[in-house]
C-alpha positions in Angstrom: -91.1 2.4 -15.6 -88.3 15.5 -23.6 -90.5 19.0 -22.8 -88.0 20.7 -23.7 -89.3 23.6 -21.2 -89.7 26.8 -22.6 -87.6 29.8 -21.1 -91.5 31.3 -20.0 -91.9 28.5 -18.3 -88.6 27.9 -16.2 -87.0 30.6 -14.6 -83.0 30.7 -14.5 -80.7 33.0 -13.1 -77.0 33.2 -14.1 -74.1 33.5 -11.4 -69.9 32.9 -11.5 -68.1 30.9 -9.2 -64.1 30.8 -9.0 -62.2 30.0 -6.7 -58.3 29.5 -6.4 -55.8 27.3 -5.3 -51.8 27.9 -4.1 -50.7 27.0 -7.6 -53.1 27.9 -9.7 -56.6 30.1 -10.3 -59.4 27.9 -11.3 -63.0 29.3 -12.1 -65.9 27.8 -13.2 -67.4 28.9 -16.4 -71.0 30.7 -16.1 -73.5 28.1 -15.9 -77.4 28.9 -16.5 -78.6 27.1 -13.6 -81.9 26.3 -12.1 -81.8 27.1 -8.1 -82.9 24.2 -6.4 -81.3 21.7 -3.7 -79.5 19.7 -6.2 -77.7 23.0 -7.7 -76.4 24.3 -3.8 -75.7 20.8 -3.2 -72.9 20.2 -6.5 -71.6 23.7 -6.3 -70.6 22.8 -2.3 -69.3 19.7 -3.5 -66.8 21.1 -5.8 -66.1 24.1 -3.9 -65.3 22.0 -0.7 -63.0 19.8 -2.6 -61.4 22.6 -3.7 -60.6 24.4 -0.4 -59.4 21.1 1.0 -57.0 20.3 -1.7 -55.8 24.7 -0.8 -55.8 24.1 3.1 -54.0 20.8 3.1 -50.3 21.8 2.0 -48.9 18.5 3.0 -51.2 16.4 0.5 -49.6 14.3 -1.9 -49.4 15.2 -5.2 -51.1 12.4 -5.9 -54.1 12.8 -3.9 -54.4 16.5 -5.5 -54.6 15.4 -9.0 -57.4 12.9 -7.6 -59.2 15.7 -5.7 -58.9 17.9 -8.9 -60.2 15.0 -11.5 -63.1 14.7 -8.8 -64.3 18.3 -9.1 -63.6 18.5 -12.5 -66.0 14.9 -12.7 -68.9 16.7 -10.7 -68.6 19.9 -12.7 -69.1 18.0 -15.8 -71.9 16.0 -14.1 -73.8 19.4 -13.8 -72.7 20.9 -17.0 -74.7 18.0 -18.3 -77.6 18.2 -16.0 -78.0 21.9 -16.8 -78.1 20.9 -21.0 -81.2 18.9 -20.2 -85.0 19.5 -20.2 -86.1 20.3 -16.8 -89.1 18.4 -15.4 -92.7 20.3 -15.5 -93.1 21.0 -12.3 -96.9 21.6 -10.5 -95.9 25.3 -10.8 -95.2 25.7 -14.3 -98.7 24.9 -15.5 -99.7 28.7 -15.5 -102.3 29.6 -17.9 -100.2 32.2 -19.4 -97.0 29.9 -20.6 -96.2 30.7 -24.0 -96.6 27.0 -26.3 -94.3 27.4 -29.1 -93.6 24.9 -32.2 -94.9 22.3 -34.3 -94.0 19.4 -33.3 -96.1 16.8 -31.1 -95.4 17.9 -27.4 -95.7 14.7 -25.3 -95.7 14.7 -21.4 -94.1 11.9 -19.4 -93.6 11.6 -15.7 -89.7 11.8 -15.1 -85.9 13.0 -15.6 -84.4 12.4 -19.2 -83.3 8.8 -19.2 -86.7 7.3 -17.3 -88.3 4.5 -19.0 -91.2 6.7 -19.3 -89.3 8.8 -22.2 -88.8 5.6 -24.3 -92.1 4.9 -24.0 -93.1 8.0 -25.6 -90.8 8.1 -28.4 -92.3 4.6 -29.4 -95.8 5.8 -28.8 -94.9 9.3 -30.9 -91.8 8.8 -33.0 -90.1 11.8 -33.3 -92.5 14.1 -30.7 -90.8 16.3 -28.7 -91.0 14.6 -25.4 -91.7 16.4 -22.2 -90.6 15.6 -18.0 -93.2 16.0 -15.7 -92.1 15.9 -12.0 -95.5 14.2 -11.2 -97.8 12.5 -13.0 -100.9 14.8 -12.1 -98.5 17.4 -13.3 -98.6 15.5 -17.1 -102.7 14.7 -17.0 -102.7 19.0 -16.2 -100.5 19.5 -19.2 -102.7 18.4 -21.7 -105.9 19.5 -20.3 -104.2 23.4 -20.4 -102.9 22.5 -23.8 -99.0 22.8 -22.8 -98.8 19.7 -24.1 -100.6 17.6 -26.7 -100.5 14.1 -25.3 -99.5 12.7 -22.3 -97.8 8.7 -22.3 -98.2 7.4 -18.7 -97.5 3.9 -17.1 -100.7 2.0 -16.2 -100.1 -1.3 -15.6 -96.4 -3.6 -15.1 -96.5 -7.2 -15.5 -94.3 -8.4 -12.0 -95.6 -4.9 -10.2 -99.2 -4.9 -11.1 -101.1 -1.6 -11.0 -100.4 1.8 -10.8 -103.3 3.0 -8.6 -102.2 6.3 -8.6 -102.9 6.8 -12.7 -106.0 4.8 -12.7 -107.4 7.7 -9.8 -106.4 10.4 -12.1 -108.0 9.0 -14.9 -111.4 9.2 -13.1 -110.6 12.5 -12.0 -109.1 14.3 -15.0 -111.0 14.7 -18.3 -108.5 13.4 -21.0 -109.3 10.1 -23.2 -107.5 6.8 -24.1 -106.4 6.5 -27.4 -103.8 4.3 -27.3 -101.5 2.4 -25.4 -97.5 1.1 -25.8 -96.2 -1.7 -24.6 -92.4 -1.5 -23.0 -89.6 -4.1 -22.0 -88.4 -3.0 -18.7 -84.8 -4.3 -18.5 -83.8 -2.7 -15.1 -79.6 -2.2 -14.3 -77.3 -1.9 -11.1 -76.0 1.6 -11.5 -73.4 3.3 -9.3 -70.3 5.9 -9.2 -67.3 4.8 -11.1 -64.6 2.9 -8.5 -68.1 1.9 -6.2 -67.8 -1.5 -6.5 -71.1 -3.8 -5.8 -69.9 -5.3 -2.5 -69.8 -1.6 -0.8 -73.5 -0.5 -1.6 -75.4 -0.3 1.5 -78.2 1.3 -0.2 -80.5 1.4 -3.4 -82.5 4.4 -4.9 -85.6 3.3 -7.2 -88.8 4.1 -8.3 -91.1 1.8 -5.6 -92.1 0.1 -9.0 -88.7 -0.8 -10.0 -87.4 -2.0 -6.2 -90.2 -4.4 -6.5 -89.5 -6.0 -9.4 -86.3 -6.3 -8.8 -87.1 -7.9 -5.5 -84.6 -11.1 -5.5 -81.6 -9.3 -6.7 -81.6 -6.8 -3.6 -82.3 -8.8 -0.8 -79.2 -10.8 -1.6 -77.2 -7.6 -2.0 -78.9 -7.2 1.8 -78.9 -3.3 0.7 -81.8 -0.9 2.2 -84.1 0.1 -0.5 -85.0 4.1 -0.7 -88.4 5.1 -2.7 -87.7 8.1 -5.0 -90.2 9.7 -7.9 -88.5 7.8 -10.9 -85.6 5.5 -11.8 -83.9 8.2 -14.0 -84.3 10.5 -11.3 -82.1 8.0 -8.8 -79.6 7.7 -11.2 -79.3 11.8 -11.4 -79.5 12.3 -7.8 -76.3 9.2 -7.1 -74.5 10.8 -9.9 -74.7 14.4 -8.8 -74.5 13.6 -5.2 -71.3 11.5 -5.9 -72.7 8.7 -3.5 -70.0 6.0 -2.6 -72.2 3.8 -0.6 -75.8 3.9 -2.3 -76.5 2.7 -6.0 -79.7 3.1 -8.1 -82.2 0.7 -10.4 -82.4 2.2 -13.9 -82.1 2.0 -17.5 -79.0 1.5 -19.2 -79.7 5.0 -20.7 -79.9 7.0 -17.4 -76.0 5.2 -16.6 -75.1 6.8 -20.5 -76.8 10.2 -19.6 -75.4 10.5 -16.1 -72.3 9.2 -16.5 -72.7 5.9 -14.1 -71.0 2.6 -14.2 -73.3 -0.6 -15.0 -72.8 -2.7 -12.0 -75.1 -5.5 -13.2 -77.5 -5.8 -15.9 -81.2 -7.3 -16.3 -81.5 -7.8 -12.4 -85.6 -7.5 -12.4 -86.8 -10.9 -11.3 -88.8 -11.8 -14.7 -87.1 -11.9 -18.1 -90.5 -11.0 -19.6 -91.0 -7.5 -17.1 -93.6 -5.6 -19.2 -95.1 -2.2 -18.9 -98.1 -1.3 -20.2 -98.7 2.9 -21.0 -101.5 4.5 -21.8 -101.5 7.4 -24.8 -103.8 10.1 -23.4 -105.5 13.1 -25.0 -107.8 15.9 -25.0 -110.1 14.9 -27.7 -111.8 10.9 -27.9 -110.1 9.2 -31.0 -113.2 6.8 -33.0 -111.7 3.9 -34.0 -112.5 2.1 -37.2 -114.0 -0.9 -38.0 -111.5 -2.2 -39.8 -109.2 -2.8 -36.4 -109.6 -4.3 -33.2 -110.2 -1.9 -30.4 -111.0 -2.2 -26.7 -112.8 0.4 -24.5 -112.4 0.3 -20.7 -115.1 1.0 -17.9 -114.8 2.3 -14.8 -116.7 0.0 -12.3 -117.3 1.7 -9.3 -117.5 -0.3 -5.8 -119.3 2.2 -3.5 -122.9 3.8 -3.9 -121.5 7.1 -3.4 -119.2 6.9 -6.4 -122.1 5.5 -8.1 -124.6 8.0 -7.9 -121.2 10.6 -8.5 -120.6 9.3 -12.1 -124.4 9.4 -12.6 -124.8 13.2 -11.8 
């Protein structure tokens, strides 16, 4: 440290964009988009780098062809973006969403491409994995039975803890019944032609900056805290960011179309994190296997006499 998301769940609208230039008309092919910031943000982008190559008679034809390449690279970008699952959202748990299909529905917190998603594929081969934009959004999931398990991160072996997950076990209702164990092998991803001396910056999961600790500070780059690594990838790619880069998986750079400006970066070869399979029903373990049960302990009176009642 994919729900596919069911048309009930996610709303879309659909809307045509065209626009033209002095030589040519050019129009965008209707996309099924979701409206959010990202979406206004990519269809500015292109559109402004189309009116500037149309105002600027005196460009080169060089620099046109570049401009056009660039619009055509960020239209793709979003093509692609718009193909894949959309993350749960807080929102979408409505006790009327219509739960289709038989496959195992796993919940994972994250963008297609976070490390989370490989985790559940190992820990459900085969399931039909599902992004959550939060992690309480995953644990509510499975308890309204829009999912049927839930693989979240609960322990990394440079970062330590995630507090976060440990609170919402104690508050949520759901049950252990297995864990995964993941190689984190974190990469330096940015825009194609950004080359590693002109990154000022570095999006990452707060997880991820940390274990990658030595390799930034002697980049000397600032480090910005985002949800997930996948997500940073996503958000450098579509925002076509020439000074920042991201920490992620080798697979986010494949899905969204980054360059891999270093690999393995995190400070320990053997970076490890630990997830935690979660249900709605207690699984008993046999005898015939080693199995370990874990306790909440808790350090205040209060909390004490809470669990007791």
């Amino acid at each position: 440290m994919a729900i596919m998301c069911r048309p009930s769940i996610t709303l879309h609208s659909e809307q045509n964009y065209s626009f033209s230039s002095n030589q040519n008309q050019r129009k965008l092919s209707t996309f099924i988009m979701t409206p959010s910031r990202i979406s206004r943000t990519i269809y500015k982008k292109i559109l402004m780098a189309s009116i500037q190559g149309d105002n600027n008679n005196n460009t080169l034809e060089g620099d046109k062809k570049n401009k056009s390449h660039q619009a055509m690279e960020l239209q793709r970008i979003f093509e692609d973006s718009q193909s894949r699952p959309k993350p749960l959202s807080i929102n979408d748990l409505s006790p009327n969403a219509i739960v289709t299909g038989s496959r195992l529905r796993v919940a994972y917190q994250g963008v297609p491409g976070a490390f989370s998603e490989s985790a559940a594929a190992k820990a459900y081969p085969n399931c039909e994995a599902v992004p959550c934009e939060q992690f309480d959004t995953a644990f509510d999931a499975v308890e309204r039975w829009l999912v049927d398990r839930a693989v979240l991160p609960i322990e990394n072996s440079l970062g330590g803890s995630i507090h976060r997950n440990y609170d919402l076990l104690l508050r949520h209702s759901l049950h252990i019944v297995g864990e995964v164990r993941l190689s984190i092998r974190h990469c330096l991803l940015a825009n194609h032609d950004v080359r590693i001396e002109n990154l000022k910056r570095v999006l990452s999961h707060p997880q991820a900056l940390a274990q990658c600790e030595n390799t930034l500070t002697k980049l000397g780059v600032v480090r910005e805290a985002v949800d997930d690594t996948a997500g940073a990838a996503q958000y450098v790619a579509l925002h076509n960011l020439q000074d920042a880069g991201a920490v992620a998986s080798s697979g986010a750079a494949r899905i969204y179309g980054l360059n891999i400006l270093a690999e393995d970066i995190q400070d320990d070869a053997d970076n490890v994190t630990r997830f935690l399979m979660l249900a709605r029903e207690p699984i008993i373990p046999g005898t015939d296997r080693p199995f370990k049960t874990s306790v909440p302990h808790p350090d205040t009176v209060t909390m004490s006499l809470n669990f007791a009642l």
